[in-house]
N, C-alpha and C positions, 0 to 999 in steps of 0.2 A: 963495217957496213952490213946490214941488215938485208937479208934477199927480200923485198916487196912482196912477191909470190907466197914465199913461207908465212907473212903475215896475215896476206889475206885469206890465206888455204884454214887459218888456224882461226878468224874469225866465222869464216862459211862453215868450218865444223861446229862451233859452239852453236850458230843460228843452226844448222842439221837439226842438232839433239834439239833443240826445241819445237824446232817441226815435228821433227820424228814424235817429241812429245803431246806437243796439241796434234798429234793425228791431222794434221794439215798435209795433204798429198800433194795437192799443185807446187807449193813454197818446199816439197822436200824435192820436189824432180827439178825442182830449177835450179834448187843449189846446190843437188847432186852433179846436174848437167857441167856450172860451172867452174864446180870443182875439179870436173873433168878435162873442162878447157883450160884449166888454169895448169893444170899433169902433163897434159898436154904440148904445153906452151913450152913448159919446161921439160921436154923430152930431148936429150944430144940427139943430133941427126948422127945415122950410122954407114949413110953414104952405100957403099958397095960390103959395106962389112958383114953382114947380113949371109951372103952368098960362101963365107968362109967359114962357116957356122962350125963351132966346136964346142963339143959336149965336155962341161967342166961339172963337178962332184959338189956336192949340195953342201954352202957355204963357201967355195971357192969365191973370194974376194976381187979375183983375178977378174973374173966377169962382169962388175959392178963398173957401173959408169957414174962418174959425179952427174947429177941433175943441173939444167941451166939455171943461172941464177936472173932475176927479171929486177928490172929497175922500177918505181912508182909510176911510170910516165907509160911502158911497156905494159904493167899491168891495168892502168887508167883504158890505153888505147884498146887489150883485150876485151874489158866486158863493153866500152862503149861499141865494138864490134859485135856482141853477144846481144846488146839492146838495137841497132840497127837491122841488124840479120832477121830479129823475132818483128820489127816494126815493117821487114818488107816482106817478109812471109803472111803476114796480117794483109798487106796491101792488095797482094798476090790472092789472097781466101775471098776476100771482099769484091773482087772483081769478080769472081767465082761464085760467088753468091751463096760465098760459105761463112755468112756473119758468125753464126756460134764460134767455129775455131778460130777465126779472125778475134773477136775476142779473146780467146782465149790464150790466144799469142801477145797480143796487148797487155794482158795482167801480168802476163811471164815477165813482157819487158820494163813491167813499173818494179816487180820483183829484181831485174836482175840490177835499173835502174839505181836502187839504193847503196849498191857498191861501189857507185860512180869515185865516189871518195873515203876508198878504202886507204 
């Protein structure tokens, strides 16, 4: 079984470098963002462990926590939460009578929209 997450993390980098290439700033910060959500997603909760914090030697393996693994369905449900979040933040500017960023949250969510079906 393939982690979903890993696949899309590896498709959002290859579209990166091409941002990154055509100097397109908007489309790098959005698939920056979601790449982030996506590390994110996949973060072990650490509960109280945190508070027992102990200093291990650079390379101690001992430290290393396996990353979650996410299913296609889990990963679908994250960016469709990434495309809703930016479409009620838009809704949220527009009432504010901040059309420009309202916009410009709208383009984000057509950007993040395309990974519906990753």
């Amino acid at each position: 079984m393939t982690d979903a997450a890993e696949t899309a993390k590896t498709r959002l980098r290859g579209d990166l470098r091409s941002a990154m290439r055509a100097r397109n700033a908007e489309e790098t910060a959005v698939l920056r963002a979601l790449i982030a959500a996506l590390d994110n997603a996949q973060a072990a909760p650490v509960g109280d462990k945190h508070l027992r914090y102990v200093v291990h030697q650079f390379g101690d393996r001992s430290a290393e926590v396996p990353r979650l693994s996410l299913d296609e369905a889990e990963v679908r449900c994250l960016v469709e939460r990434e495309v809703a979040s930016r479409h009620a933040d838009a809704d949220q500017f527009e009432g504010l009578g901040r059309l420009e960023r309202a916009a410009e949250l709208r383009a984000e969510a057509a950007i993040v929209a395309r990974y519906l079906t990753l």
